[in-house]
mmCIF file of the N, C-alpha and C atoms, coordinates in Angstrom:
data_MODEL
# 
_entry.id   MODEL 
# 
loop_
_atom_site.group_PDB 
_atom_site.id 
_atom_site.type_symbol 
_atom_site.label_atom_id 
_atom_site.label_alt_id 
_atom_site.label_comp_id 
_atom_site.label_asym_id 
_atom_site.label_entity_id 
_atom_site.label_seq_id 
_atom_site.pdbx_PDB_ins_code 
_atom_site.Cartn_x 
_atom_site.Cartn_y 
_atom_site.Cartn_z 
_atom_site.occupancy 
_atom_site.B_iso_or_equiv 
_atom_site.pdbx_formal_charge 
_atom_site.auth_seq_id 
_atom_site.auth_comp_id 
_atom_site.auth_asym_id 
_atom_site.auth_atom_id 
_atom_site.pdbx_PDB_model_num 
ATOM 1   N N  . UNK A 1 1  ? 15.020 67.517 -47.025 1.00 0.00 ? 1  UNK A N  1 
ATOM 2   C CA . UNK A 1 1  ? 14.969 66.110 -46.666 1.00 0.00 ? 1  UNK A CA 1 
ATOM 3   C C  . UNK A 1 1  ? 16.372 65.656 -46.279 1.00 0.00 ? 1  UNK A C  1 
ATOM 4   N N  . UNK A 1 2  ? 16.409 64.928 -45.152 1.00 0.00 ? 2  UNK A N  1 
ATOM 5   C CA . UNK A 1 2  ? 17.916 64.049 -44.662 1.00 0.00 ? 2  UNK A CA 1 
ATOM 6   C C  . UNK A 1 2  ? 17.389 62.362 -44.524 1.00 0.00 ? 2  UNK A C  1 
ATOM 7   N N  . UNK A 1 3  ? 18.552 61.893 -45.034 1.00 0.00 ? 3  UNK A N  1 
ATOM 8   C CA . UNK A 1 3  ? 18.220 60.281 -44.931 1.00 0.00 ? 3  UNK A CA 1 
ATOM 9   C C  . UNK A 1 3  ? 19.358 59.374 -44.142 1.00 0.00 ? 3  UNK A C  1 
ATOM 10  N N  . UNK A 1 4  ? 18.985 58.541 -43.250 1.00 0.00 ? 4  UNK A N  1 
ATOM 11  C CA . UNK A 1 4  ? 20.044 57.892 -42.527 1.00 0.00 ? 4  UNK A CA 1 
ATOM 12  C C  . UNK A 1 4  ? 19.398 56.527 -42.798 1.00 0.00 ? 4  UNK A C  1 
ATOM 13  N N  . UNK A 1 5  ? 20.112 56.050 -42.859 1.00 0.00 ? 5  UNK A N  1 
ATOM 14  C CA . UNK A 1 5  ? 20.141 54.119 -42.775 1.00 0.00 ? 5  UNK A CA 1 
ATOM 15  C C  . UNK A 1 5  ? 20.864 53.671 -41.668 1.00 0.00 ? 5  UNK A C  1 
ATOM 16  N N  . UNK A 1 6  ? 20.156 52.543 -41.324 1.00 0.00 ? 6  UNK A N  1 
ATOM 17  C CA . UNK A 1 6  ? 20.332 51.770 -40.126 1.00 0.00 ? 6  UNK A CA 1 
ATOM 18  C C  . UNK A 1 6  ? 21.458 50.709 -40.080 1.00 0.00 ? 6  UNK A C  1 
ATOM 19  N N  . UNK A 1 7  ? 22.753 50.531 -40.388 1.00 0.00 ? 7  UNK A N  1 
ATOM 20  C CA . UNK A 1 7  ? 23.181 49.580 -41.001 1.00 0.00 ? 7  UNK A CA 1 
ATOM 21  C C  . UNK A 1 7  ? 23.115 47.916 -40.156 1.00 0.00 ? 7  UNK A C  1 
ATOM 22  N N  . UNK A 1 8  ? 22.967 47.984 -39.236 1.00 0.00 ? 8  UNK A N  1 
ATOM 23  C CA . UNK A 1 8  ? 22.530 47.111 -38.385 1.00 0.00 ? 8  UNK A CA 1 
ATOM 24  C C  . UNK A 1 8  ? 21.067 46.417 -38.947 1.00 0.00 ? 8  UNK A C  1 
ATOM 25  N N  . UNK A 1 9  ? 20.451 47.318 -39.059 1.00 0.00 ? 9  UNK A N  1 
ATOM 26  C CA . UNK A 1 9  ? 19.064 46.709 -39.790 1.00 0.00 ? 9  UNK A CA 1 
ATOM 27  C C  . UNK A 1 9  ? 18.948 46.317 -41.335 1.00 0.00 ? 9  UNK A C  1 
ATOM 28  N N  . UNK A 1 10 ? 20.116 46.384 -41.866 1.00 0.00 ? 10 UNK A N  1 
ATOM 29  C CA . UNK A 1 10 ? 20.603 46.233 -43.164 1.00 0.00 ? 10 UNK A CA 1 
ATOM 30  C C  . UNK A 1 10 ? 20.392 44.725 -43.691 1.00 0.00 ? 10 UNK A C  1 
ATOM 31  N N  . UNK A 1 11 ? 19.505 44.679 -44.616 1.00 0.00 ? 11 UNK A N  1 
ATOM 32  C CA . UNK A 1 11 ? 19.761 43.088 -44.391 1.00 0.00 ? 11 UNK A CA 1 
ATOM 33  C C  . UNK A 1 11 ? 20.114 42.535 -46.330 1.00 0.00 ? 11 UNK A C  1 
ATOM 34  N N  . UNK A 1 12 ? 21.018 43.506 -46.901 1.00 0.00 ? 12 UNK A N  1 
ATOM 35  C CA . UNK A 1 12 ? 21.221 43.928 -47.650 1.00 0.00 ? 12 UNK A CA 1 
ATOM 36  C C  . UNK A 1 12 ? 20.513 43.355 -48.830 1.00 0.00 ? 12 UNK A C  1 
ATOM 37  N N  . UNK A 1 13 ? 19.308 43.750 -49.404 1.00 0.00 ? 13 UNK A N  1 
ATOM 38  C CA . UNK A 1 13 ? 18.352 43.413 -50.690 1.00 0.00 ? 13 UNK A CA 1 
ATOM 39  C C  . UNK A 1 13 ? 18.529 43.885 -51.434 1.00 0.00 ? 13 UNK A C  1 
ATOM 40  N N  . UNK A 1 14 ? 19.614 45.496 -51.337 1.00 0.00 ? 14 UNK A N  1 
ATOM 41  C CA . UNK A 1 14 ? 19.443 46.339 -52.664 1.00 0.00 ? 14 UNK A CA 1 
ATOM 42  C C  . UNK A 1 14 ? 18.582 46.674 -52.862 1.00 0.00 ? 14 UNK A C  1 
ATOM 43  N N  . UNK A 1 15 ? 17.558 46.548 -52.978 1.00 0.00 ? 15 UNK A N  1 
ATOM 44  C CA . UNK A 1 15 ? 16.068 47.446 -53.531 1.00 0.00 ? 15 UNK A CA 1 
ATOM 45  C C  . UNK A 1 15 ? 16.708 49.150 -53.292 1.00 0.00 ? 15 UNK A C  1 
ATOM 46  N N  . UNK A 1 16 ? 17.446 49.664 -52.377 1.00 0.00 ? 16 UNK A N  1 
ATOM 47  C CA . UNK A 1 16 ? 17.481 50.982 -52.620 1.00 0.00 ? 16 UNK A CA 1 
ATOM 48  C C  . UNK A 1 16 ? 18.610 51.301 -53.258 1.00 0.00 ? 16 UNK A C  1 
ATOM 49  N N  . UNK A 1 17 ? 19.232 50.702 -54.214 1.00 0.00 ? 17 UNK A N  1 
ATOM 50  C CA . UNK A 1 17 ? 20.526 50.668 -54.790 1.00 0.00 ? 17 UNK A CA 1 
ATOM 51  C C  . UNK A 1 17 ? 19.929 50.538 -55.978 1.00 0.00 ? 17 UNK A C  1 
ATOM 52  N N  . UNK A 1 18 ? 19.191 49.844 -56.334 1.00 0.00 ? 18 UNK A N  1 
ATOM 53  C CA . UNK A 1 18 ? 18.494 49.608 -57.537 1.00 0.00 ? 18 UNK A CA 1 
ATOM 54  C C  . UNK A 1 18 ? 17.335 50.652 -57.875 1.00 0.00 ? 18 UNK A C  1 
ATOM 55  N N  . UNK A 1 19 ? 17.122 50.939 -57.098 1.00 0.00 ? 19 UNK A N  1 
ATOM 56  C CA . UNK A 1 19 ? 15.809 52.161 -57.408 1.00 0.00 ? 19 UNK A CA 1 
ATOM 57  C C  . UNK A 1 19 ? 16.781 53.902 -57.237 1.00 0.00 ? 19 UNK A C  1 
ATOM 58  N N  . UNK A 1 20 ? 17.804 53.896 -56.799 1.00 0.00 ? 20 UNK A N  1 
ATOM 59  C CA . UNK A 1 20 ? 18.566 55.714 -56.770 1.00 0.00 ? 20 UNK A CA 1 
ATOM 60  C C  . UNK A 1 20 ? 19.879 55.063 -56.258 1.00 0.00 ? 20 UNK A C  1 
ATOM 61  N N  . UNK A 1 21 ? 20.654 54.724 -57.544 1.00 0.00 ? 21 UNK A N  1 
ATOM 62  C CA . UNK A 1 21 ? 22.241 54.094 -57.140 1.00 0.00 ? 21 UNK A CA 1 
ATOM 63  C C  . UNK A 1 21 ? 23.094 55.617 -57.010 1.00 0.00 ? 21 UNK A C  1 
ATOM 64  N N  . UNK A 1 22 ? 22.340 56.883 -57.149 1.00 0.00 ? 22 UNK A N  1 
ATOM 65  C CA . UNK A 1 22 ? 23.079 58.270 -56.950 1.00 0.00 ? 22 UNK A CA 1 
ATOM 66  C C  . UNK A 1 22 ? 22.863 58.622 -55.424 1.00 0.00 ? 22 UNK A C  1 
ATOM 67  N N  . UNK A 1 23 ? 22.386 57.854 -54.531 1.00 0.00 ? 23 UNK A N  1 
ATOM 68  C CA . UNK A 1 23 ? 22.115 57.947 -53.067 1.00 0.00 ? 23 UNK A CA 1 
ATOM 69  C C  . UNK A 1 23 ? 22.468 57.047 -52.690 1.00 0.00 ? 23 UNK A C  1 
ATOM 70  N N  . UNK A 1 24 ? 22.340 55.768 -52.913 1.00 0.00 ? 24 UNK A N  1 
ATOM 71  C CA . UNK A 1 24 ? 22.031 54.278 -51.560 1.00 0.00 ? 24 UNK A CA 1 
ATOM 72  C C  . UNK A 1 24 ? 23.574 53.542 -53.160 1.00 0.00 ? 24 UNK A C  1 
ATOM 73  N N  . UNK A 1 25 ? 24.365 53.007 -52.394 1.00 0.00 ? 25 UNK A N  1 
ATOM 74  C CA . UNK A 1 25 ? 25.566 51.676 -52.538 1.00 0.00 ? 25 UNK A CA 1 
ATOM 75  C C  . UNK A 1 25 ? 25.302 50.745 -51.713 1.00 0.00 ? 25 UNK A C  1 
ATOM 76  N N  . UNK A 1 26 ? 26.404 49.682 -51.829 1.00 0.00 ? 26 UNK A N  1 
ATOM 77  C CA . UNK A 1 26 ? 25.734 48.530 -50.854 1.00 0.00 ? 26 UNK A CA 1 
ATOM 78  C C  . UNK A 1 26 ? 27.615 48.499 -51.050 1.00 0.00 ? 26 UNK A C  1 
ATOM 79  N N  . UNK A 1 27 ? 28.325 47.720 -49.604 1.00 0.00 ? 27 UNK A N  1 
ATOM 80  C CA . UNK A 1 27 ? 29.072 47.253 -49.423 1.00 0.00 ? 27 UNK A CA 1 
ATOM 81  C C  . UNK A 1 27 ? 29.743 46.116 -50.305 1.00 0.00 ? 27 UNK A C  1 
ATOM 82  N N  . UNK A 1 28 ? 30.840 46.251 -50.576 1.00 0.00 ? 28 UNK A N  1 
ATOM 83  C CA . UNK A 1 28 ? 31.298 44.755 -51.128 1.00 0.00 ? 28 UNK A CA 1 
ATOM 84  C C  . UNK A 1 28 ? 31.272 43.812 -50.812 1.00 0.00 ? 28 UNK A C  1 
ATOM 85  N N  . UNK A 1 29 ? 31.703 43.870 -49.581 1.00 0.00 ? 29 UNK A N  1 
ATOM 86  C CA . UNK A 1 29 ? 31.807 42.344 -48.973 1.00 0.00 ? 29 UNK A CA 1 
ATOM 87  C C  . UNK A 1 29 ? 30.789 41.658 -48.153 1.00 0.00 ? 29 UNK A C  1 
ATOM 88  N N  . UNK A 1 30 ? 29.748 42.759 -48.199 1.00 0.00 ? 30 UNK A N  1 
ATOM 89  C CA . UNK A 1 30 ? 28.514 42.016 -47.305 1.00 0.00 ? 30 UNK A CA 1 
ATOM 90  C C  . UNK A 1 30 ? 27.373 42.573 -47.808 1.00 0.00 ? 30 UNK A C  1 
ATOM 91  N N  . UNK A 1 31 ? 27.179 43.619 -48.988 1.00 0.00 ? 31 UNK A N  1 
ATOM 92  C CA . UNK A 1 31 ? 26.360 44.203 -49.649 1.00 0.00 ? 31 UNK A CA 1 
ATOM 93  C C  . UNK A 1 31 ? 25.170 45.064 -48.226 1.00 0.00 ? 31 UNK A C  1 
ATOM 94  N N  . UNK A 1 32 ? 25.622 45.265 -47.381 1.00 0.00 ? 32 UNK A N  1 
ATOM 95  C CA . UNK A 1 32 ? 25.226 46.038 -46.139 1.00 0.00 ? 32 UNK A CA 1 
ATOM 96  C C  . UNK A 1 32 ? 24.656 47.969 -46.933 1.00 0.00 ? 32 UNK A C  1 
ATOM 97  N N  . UNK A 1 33 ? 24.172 48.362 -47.119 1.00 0.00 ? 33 UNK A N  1 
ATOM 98  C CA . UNK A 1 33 ? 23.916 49.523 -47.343 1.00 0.00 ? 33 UNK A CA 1 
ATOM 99  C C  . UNK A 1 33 ? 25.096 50.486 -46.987 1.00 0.00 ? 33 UNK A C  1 
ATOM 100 N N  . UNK A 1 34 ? 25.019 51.456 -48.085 1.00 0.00 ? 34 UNK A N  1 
ATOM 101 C CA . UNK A 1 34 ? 26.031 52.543 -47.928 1.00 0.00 ? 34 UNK A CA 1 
ATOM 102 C C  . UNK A 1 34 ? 25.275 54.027 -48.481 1.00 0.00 ? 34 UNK A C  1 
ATOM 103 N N  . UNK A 1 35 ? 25.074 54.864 -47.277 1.00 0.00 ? 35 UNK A N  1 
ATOM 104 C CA . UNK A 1 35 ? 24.841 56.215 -47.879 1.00 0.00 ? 35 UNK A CA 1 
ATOM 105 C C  . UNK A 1 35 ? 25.288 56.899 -48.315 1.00 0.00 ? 35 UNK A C  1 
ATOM 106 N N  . UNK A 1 36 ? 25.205 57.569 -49.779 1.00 0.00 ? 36 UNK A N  1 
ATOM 107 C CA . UNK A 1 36 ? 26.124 58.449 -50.527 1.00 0.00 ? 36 UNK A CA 1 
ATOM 108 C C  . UNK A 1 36 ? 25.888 59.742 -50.552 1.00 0.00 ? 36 UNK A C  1 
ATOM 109 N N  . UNK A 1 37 ? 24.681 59.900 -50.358 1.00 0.00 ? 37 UNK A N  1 
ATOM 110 C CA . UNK A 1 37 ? 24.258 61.693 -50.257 1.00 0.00 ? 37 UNK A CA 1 
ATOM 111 C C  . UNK A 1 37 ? 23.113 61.910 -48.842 1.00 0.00 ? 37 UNK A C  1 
ATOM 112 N N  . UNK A 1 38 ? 23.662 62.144 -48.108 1.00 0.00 ? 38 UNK A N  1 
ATOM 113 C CA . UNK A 1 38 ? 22.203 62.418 -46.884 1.00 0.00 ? 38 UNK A CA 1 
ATOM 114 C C  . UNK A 1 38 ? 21.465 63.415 -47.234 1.00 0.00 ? 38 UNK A C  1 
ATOM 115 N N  . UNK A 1 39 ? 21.092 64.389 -48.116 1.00 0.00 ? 39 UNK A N  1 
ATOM 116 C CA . UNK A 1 39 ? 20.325 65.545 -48.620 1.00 0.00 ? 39 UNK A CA 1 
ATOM 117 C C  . UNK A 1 39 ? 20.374 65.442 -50.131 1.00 0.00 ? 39 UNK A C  1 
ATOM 118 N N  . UNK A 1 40 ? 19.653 64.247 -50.312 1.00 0.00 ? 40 UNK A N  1 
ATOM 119 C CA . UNK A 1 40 ? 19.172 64.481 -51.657 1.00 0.00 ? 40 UNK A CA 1 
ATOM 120 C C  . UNK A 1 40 ? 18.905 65.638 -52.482 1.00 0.00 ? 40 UNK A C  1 
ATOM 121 N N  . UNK A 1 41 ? 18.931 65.473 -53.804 1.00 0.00 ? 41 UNK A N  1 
ATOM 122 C CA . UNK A 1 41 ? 18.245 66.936 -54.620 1.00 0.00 ? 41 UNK A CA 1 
ATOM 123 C C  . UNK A 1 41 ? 16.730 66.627 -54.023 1.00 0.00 ? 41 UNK A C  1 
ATOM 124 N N  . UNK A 1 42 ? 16.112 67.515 -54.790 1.00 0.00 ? 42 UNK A N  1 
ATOM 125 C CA . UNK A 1 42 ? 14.990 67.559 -54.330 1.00 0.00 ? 42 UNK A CA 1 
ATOM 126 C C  . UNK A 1 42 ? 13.897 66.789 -55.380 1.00 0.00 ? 42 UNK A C  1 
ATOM 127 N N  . UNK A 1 43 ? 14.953 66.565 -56.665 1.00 0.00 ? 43 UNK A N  1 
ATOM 128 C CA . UNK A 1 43 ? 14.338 65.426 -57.575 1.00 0.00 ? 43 UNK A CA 1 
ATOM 129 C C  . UNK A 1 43 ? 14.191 64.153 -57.606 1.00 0.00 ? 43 UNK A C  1 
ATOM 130 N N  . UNK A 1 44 ? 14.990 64.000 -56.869 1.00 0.00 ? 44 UNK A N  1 
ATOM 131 C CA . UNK A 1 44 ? 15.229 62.655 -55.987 1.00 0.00 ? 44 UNK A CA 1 
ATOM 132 C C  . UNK A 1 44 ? 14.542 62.128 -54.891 1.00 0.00 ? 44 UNK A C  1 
ATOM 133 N N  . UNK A 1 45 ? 13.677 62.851 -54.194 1.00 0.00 ? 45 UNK A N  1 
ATOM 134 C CA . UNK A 1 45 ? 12.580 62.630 -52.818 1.00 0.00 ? 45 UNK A CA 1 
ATOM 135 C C  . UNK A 1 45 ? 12.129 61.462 -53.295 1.00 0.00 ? 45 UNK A C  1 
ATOM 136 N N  . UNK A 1 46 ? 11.282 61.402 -54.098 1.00 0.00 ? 46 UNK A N  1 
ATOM 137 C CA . UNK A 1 46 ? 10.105 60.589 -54.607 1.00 0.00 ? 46 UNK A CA 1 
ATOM 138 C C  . UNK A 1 46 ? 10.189 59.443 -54.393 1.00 0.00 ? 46 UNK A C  1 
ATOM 139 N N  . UNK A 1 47 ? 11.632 59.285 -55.268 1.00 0.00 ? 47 UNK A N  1 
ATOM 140 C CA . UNK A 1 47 ? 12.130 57.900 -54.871 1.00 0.00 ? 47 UNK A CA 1 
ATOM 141 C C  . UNK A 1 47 ? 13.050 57.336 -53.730 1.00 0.00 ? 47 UNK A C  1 
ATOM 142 N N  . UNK A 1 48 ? 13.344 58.500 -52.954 1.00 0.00 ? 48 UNK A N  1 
ATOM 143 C CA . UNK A 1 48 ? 14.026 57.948 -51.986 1.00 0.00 ? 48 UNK A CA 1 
ATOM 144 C C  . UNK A 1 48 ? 12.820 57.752 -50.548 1.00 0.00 ? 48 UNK A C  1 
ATOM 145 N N  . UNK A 1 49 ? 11.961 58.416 -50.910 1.00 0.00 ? 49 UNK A N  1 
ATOM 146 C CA . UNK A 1 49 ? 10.785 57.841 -49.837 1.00 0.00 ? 49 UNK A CA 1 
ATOM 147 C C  . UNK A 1 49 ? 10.211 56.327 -50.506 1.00 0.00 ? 49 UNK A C  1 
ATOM 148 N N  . UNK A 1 50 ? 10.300 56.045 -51.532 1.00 0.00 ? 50 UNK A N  1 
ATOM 149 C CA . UNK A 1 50 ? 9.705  54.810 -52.383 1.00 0.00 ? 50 UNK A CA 1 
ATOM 150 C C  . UNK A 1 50 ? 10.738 53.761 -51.981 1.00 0.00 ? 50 UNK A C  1 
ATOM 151 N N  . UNK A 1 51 ? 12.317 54.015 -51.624 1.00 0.00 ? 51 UNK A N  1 
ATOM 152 C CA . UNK A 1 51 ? 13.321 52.787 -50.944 1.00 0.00 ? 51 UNK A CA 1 
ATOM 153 C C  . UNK A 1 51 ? 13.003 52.700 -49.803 1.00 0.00 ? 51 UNK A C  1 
ATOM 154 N N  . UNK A 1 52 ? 13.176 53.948 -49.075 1.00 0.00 ? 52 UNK A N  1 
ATOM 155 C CA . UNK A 1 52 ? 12.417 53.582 -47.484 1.00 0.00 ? 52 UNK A CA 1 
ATOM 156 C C  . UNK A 1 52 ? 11.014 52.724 -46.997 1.00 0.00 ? 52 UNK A C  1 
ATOM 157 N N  . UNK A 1 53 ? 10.190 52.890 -48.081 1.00 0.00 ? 53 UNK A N  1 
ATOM 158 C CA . UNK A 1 53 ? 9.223  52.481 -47.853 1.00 0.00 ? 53 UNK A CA 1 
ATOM 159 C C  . UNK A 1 53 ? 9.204  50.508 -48.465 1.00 0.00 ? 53 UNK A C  1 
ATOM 160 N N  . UNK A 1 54 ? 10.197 50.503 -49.601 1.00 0.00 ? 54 UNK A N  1 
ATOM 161 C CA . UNK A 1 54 ? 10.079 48.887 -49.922 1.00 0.00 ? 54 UNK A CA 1 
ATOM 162 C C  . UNK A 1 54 ? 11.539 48.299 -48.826 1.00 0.00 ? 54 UNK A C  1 
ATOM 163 N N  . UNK A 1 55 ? 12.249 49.049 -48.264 1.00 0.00 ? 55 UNK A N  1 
ATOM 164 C CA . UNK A 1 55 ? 13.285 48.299 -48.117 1.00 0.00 ? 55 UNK A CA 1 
ATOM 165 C C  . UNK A 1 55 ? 12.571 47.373 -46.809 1.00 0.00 ? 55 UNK A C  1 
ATOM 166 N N  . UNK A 1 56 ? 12.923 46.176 -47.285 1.00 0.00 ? 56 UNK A N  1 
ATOM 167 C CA . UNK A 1 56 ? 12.281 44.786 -46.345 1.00 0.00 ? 56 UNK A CA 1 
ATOM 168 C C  . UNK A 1 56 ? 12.420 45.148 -44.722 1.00 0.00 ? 56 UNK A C  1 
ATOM 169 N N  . UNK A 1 57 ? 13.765 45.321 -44.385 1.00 0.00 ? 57 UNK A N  1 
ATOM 170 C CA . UNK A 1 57 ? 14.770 45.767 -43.276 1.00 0.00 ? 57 UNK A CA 1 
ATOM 171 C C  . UNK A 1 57 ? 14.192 46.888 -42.542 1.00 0.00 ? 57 UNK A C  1 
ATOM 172 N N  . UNK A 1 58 ? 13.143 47.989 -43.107 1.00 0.00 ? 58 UNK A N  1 
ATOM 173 C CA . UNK A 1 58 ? 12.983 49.151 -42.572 1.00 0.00 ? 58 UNK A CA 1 
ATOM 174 C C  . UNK A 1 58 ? 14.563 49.786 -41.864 1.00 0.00 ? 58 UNK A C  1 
ATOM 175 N N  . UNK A 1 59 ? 16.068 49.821 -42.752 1.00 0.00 ? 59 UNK A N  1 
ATOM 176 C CA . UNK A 1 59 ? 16.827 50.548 -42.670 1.00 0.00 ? 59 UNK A CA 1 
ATOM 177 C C  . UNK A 1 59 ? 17.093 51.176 -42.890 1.00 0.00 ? 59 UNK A C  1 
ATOM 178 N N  . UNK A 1 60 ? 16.213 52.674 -43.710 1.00 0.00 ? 60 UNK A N  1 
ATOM 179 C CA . UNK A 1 60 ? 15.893 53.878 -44.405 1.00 0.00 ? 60 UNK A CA 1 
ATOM 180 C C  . UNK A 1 60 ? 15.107 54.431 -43.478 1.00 0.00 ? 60 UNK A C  1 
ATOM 181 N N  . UNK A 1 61 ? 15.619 55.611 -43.042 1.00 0.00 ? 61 UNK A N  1 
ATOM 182 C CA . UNK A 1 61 ? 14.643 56.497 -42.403 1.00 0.00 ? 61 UNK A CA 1 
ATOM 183 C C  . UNK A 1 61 ? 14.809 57.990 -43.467 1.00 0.00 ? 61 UNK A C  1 
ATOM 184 N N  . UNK A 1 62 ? 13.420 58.389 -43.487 1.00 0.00 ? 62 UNK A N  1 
ATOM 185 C CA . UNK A 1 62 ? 13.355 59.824 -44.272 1.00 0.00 ? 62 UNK A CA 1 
ATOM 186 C C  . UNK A 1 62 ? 13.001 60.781 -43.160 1.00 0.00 ? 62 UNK A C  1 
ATOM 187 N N  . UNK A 1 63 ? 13.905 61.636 -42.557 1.00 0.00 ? 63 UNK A N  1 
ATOM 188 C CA . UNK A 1 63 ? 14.037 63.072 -42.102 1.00 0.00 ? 63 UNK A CA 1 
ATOM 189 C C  . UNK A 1 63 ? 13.053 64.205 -43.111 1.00 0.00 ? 63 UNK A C  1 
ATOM 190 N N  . UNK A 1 64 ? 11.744 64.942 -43.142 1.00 0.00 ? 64 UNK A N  1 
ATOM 191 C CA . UNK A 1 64 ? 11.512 65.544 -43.640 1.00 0.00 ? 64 UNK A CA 1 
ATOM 192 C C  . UNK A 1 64 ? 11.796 67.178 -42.865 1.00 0.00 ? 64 UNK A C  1 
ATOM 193 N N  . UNK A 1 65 ? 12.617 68.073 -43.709 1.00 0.00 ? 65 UNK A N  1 
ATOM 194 C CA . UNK A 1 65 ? 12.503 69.316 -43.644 1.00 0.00 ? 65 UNK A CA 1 
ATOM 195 C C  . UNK A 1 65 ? 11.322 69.937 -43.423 1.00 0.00 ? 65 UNK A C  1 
ATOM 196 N N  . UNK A 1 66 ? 11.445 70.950 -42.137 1.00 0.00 ? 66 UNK A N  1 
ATOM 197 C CA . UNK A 1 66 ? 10.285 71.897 -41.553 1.00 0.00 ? 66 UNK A CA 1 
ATOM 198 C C  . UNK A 1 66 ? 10.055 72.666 -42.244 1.00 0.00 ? 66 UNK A C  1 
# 
């Protein structure tokens, strides 16, 4: 799995900061999303398809491995 965020589409809610703060930060000064790991473990999927899927913004995209 690879994950990119849109930061443009960022409309910064946190919901994916709050649900896997070991992947998704948010900016200081504008709380804009920040990616910390683009290849999650693999224990980590679950919920990083579960931010993509609540983040309001649709600024989470999930890349699934062939």
């Amino acid at each position: 799995m690879q994950v990119s965020v849109d930061e443009d589409k960022c409309c910064g809610a946190g919901t994916c900061v709050l649900l896997l703060p070991e992947v998704f930060d948010q900016r200081e000064d504008d709380g804009i999303v920040v990616l910390l790991e683009q290849r999650p473990d693999a224990r980590q999927h679950t919920l990083v398809r579960e931010a993509a899927s609540v983040c309001p913004a649709g600024a989470i995209t999930v890349h699934e491995d062939a």
